[in-house]
LUMTI-221427 format. One record per atom (N, C-alpha, C, O, CB): residue number from 1; atom name; x, y, z. Coordinates in Angstrom, 2 decimals. Glycine has a CB too. Example, Ala and Ser with C-alpha at 12.3 -4.5 7.8 and 13.67 -1.06 7.14 Angstrom:
LUMTI-221427
<atom nr="1" atom="N" x="13.19" y="-5.69" z="7.80"/>
<atom nr="1" atom="CA" x="12.30" y="-4.50" z="7.80"/>
<atom nr="1" atom="C" x="13.20" y="-3.30" z="7.80"/>
<atom nr="1" atom="O" x="14.24" y="-3.32" z="8.46"/>
<atom nr="1" atom="CB" x="11.31" y="-4.47" z="9.05"/>
<atom nr="2" atom="N" x="12.85" y="-2.25" z="7.08"/>
<atom nr="2" atom="CA" x="13.67" y="-1.06" z="7.14"/>
<atom nr="2" atom="C" x="12.90" y="0.03" z="7.87"/>
<atom nr="2" atom="O" x="13.41" y="1.14" z="8.04"/>
<atom nr="2" atom="CB" x="14.08" y="-0.60" z="5.72"/>
This chain:
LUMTI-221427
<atom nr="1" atom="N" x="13.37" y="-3.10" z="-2.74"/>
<atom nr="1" atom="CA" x="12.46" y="-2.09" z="-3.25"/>
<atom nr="1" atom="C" x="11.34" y="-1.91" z="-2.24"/>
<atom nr="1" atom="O" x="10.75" y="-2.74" z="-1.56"/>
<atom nr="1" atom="CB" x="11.91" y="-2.49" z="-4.65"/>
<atom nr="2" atom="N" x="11.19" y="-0.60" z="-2.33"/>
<atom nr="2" atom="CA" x="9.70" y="-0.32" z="-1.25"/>
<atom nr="2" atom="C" x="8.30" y="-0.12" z="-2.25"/>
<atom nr="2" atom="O" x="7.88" y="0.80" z="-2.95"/>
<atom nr="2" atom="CB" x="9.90" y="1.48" z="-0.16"/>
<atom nr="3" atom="N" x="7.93" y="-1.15" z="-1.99"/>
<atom nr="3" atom="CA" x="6.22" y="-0.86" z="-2.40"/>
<atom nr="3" atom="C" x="5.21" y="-0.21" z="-1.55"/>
<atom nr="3" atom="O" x="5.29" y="-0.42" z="-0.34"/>
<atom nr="3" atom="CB" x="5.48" y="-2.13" z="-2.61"/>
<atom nr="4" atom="N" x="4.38" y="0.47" z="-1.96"/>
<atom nr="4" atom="CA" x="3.54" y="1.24" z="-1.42"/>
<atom nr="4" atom="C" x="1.97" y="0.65" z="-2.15"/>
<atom nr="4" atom="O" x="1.72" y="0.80" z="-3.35"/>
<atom nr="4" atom="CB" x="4.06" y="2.86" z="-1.71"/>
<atom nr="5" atom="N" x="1.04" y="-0.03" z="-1.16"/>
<atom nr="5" atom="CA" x="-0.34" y="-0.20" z="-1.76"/>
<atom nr="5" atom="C" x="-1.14" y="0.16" z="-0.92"/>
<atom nr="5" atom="O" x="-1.27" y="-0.15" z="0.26"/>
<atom nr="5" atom="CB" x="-0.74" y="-1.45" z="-2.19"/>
<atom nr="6" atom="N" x="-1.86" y="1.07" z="-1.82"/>
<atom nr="6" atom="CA" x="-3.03" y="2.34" z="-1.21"/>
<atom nr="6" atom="C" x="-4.25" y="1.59" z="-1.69"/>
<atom nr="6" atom="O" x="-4.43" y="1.36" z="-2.88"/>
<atom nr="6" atom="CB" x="-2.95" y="4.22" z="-2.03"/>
<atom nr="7" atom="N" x="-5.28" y="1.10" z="-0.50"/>
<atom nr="7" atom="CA" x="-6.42" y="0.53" z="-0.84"/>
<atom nr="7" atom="C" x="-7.61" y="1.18" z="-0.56"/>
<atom nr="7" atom="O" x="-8.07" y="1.55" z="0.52"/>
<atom nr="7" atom="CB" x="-6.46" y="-0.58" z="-0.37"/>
<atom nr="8" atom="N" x="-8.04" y="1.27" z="-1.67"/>
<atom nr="8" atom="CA" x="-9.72" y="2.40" z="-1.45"/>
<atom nr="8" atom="C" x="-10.60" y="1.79" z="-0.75"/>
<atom nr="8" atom="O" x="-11.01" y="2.23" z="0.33"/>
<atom nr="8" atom="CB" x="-10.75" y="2.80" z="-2.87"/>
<atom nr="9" atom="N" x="-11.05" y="0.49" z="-1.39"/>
<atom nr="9" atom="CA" x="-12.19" y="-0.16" z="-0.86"/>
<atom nr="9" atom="C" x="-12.28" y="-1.89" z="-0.26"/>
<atom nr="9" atom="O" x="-12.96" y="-2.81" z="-0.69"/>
<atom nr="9" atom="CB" x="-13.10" y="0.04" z="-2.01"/>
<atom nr="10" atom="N" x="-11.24" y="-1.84" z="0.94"/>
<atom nr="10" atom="CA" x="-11.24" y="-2.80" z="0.94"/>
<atom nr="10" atom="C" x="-9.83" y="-4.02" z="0.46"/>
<atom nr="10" atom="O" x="-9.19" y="-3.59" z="-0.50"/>
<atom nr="10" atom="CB" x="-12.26" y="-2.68" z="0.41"/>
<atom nr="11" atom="N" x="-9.46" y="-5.05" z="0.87"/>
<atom nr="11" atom="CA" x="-8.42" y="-5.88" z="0.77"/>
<atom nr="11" atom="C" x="-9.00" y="-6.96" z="0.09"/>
<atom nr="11" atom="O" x="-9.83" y="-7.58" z="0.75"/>
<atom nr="11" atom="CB" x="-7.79" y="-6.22" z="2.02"/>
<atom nr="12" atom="N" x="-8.74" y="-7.46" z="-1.37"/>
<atom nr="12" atom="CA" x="-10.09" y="-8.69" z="-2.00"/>
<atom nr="12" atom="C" x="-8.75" y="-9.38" z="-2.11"/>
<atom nr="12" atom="O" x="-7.62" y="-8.90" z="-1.98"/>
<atom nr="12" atom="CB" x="-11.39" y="-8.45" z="-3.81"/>
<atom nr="13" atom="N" x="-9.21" y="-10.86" z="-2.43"/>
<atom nr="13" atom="CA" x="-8.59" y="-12.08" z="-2.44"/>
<atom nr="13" atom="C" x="-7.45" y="-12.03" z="-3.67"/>
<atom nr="13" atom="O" x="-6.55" y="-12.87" z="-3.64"/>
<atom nr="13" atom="CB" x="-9.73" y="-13.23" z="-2.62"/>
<atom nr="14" atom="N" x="-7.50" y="-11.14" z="-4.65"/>
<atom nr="14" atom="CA" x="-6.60" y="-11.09" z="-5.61"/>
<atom nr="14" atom="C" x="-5.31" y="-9.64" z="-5.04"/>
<atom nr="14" atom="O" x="-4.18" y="-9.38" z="-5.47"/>
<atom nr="14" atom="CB" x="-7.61" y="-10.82" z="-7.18"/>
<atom nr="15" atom="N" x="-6.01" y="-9.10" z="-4.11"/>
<atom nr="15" atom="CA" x="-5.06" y="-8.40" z="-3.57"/>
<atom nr="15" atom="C" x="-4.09" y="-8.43" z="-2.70"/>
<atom nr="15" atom="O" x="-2.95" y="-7.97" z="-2.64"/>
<atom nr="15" atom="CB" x="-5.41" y="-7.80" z="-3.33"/>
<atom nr="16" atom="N" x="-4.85" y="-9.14" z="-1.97"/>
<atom nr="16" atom="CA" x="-3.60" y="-10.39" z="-0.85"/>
<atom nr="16" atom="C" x="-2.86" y="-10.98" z="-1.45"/>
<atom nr="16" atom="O" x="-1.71" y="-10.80" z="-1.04"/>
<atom nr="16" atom="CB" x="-4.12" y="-11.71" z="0.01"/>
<atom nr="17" atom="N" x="-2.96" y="-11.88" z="-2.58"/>
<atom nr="17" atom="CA" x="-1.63" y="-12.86" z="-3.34"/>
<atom nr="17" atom="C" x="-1.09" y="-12.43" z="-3.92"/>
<atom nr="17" atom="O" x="-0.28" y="-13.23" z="-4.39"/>
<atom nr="17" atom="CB" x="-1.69" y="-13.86" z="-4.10"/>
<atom nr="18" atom="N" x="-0.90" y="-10.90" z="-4.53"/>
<atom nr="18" atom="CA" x="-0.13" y="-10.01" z="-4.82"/>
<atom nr="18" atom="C" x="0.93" y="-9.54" z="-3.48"/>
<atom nr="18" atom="O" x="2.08" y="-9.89" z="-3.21"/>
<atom nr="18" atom="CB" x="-1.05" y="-8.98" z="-5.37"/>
<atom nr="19" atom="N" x="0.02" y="-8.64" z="-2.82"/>
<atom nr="19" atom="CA" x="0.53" y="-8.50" z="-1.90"/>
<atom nr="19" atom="C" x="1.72" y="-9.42" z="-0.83"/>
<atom nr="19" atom="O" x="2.79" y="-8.97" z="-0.42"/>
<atom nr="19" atom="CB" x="-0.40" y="-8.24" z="-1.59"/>
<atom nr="20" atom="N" x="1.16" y="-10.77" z="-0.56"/>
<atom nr="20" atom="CA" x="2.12" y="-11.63" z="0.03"/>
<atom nr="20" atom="C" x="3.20" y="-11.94" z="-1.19"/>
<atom nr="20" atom="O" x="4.42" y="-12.07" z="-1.03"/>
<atom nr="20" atom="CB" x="1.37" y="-13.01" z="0.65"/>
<atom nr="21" atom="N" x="2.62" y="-11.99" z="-2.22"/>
<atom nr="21" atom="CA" x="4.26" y="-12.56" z="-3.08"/>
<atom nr="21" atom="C" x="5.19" y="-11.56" z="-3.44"/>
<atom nr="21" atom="O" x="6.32" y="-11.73" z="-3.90"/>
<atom nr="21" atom="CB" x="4.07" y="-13.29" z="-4.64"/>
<atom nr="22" atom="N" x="4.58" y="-10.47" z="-3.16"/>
<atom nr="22" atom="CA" x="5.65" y="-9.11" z="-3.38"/>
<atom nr="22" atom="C" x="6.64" y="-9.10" z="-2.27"/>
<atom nr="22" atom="O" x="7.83" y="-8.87" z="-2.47"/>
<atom nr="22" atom="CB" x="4.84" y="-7.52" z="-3.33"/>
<atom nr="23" atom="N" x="5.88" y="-9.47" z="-0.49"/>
<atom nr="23" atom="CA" x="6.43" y="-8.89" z="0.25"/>
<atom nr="23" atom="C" x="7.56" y="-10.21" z="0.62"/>
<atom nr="23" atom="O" x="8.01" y="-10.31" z="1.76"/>
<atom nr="23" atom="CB" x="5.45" y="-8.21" z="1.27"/>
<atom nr="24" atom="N" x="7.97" y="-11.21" z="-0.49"/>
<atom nr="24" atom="CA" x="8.89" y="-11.85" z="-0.40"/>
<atom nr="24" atom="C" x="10.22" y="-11.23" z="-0.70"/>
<atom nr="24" atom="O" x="11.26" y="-11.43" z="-0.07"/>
<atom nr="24" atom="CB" x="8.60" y="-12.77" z="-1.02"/>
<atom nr="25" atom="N" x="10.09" y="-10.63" z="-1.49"/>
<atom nr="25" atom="CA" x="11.53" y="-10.03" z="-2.12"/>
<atom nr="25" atom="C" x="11.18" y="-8.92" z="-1.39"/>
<atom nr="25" atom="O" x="11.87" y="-9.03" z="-0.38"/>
<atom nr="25" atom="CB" x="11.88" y="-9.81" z="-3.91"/>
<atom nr="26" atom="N" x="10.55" y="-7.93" z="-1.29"/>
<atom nr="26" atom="CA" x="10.41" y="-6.20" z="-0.90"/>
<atom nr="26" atom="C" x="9.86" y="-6.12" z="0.00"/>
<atom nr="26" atom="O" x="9.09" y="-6.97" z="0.43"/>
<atom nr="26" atom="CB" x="9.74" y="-5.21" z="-1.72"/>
<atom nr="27" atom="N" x="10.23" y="-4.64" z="0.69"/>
<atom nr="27" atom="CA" x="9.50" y="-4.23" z="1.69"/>
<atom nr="27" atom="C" x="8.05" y="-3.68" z="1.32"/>
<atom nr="27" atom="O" x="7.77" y="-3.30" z="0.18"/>
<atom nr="27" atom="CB" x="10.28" y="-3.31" z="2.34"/>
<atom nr="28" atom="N" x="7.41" y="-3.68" z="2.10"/>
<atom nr="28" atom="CA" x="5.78" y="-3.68" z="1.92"/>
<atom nr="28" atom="C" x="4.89" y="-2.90" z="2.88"/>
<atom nr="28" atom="O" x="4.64" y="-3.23" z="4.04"/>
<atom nr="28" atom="CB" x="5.25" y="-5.11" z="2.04"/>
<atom nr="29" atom="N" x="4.42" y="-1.73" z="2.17"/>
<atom nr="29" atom="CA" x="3.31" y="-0.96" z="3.33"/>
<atom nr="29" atom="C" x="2.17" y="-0.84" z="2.52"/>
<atom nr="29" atom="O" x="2.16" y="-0.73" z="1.29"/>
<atom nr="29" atom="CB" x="3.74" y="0.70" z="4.01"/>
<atom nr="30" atom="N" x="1.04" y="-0.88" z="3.43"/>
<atom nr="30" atom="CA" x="-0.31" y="-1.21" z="3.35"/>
<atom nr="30" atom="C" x="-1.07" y="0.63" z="3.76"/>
<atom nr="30" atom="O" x="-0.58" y="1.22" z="4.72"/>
<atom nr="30" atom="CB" x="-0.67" y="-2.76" z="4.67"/>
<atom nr="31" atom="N" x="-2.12" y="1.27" z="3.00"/>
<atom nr="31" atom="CA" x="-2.78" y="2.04" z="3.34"/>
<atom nr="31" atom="C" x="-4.15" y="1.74" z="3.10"/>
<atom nr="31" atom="O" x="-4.66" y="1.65" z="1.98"/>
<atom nr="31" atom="CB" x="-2.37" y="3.01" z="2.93"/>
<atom nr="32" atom="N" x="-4.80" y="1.58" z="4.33"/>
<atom nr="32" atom="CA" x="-6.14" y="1.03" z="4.01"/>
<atom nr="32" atom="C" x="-6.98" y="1.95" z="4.17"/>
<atom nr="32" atom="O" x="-7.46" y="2.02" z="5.30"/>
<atom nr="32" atom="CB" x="-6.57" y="-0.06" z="4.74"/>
<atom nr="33" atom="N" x="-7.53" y="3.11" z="3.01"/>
<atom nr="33" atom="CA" x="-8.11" y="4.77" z="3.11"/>
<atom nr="33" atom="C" x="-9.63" y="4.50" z="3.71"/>
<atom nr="33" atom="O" x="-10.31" y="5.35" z="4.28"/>
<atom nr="33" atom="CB" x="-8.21" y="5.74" z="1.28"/>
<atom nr="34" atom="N" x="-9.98" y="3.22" z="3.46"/>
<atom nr="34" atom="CA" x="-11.65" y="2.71" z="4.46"/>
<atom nr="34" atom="C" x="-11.56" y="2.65" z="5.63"/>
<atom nr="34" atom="O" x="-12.46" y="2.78" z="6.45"/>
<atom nr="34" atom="CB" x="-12.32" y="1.25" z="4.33"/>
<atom nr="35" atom="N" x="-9.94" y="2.37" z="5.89"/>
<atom nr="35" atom="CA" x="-10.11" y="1.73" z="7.58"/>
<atom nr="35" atom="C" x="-9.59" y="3.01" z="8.46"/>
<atom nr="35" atom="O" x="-9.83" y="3.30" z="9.63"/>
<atom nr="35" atom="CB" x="-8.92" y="0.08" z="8.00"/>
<atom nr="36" atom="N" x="-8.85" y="3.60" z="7.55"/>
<atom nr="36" atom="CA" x="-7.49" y="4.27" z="8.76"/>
<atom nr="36" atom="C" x="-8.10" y="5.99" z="8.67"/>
<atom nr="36" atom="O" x="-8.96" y="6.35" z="7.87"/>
<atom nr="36" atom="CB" x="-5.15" y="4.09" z="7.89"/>
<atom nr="37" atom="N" x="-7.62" y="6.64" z="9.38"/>
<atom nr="37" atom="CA" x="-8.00" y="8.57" z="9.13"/>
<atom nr="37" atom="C" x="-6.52" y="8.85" z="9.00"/>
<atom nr="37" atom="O" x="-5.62" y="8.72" z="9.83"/>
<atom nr="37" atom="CB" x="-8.90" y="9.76" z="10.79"/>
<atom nr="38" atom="N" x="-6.52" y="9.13" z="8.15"/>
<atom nr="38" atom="CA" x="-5.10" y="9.20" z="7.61"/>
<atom nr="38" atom="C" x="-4.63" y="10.50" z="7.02"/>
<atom nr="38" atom="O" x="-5.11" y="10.76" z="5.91"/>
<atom nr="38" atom="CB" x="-4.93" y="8.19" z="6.56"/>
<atom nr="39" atom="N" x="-3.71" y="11.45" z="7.58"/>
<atom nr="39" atom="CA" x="-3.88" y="12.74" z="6.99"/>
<atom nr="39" atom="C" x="-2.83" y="12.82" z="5.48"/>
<atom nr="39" atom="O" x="-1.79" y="12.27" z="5.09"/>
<atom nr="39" atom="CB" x="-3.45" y="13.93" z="8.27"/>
<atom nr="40" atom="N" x="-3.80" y="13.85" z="4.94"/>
<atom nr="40" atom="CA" x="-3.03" y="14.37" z="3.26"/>
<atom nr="40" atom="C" x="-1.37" y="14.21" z="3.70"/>
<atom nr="40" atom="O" x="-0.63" y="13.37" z="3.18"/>
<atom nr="40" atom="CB" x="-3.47" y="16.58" z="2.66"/>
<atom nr="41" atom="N" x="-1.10" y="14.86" z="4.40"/>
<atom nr="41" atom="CA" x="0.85" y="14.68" z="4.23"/>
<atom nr="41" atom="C" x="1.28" y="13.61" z="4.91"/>
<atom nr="41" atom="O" x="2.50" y="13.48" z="4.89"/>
<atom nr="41" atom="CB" x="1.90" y="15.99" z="4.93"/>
<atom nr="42" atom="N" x="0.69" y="12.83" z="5.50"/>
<atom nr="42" atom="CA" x="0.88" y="11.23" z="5.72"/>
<atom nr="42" atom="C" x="1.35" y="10.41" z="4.47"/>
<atom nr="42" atom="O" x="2.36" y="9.77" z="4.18"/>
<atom nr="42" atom="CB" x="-0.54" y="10.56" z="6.19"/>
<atom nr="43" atom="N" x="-0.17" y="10.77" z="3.66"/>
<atom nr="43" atom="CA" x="0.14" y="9.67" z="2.59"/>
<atom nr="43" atom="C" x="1.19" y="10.46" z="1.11"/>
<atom nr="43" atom="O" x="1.58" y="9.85" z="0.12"/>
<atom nr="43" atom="CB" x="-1.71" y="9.00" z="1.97"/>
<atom nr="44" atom="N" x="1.37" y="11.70" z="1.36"/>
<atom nr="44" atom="CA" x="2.32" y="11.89" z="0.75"/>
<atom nr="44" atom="C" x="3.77" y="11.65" z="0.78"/>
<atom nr="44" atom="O" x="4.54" y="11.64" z="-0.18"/>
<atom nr="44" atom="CB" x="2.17" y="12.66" z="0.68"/>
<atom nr="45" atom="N" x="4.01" y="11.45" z="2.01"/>
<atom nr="45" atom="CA" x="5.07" y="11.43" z="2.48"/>
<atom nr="45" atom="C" x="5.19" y="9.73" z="2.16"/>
<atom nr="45" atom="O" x="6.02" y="9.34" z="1.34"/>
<atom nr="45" atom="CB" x="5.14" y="12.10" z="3.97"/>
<atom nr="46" atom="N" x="4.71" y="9.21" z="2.56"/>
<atom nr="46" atom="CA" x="4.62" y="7.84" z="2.45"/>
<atom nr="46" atom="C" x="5.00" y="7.39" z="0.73"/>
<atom nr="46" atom="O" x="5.82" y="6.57" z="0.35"/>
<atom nr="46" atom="CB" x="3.00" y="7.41" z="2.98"/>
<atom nr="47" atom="N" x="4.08" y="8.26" z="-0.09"/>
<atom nr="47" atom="CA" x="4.54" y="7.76" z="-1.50"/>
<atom nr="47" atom="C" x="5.74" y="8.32" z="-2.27"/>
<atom nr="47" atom="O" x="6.27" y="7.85" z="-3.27"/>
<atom nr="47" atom="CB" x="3.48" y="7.97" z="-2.39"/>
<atom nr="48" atom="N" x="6.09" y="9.53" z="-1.50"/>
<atom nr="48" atom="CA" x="7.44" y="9.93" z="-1.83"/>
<atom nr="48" atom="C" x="8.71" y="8.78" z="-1.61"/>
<atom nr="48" atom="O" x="9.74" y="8.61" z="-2.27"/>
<atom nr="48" atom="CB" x="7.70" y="11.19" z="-0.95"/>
<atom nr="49" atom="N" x="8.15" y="8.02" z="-0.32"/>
<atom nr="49" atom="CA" x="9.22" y="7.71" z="0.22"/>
<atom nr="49" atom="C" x="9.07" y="5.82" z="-0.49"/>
<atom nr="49" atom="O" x="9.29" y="5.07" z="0.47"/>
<atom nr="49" atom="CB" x="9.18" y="8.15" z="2.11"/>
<atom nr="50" atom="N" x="8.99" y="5.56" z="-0.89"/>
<atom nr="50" atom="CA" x="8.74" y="3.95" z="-1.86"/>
<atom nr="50" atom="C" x="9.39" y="4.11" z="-3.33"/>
<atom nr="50" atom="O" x="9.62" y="5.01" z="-4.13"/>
<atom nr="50" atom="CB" x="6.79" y="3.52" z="-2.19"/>
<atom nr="51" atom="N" x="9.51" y="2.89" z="-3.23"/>
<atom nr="51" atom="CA" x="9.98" y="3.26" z="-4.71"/>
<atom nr="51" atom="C" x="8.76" y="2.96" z="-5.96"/>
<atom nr="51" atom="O" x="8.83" y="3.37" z="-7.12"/>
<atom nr="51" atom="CB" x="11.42" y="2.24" z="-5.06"/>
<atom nr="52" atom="N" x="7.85" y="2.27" z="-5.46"/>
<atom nr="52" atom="CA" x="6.35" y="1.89" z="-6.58"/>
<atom nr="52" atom="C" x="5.13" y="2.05" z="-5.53"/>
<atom nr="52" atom="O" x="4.79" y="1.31" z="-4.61"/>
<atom nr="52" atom="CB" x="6.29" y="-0.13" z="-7.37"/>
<atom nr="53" atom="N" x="4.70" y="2.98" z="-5.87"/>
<atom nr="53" atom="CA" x="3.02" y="2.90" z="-5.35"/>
<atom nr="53" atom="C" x="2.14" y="2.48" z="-6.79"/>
<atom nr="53" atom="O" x="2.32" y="2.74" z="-7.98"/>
<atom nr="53" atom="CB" x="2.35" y="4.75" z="-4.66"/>
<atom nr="54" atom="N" x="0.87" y="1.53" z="-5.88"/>
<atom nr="54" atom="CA" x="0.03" y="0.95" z="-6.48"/>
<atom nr="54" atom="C" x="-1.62" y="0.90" z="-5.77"/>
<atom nr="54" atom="O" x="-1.98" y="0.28" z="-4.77"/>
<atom nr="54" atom="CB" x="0.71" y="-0.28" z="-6.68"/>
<atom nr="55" atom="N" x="-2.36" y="1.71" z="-6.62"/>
<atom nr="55" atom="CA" x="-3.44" y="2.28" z="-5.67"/>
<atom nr="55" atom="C" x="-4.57" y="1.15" z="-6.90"/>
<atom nr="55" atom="O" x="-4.72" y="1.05" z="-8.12"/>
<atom nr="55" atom="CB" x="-3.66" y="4.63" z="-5.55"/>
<atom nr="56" atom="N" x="-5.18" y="0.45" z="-5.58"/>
<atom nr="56" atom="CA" x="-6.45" y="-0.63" z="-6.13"/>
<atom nr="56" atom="C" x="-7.37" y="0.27" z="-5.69"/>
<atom nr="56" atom="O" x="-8.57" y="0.04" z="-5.82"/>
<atom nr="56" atom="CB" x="-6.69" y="-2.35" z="-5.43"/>
């Protein structure tokens, strides 16, 4: 399964141990909207293409 996690503000300590225990079984992409310039059909494309997005 492809996960998709879209992070507004930041990566907190409960989001990492999610994150690492997911990316045991599944594939795993990271959008960090604080860090990166990231255009509108980037991240669409991106959530089309996963099978679960999860926006903290």
């Amino acid at each position: 399964m492809k996960i998709l996690h879209i992070i507004n503000n930041g990566i907190t300590d409960l989001t990492r141990k999610i994150i690492d225990t997911q990316s045991k079984e599944h594939e795993i992409k990271i959008i960090e909207l604080s860090k990166q310039n990231i255009s509108y059909e980037a991240v669409i494309d991106d959530i089309f293409a996963c099978d679960r997005v999860v926006s903290w």
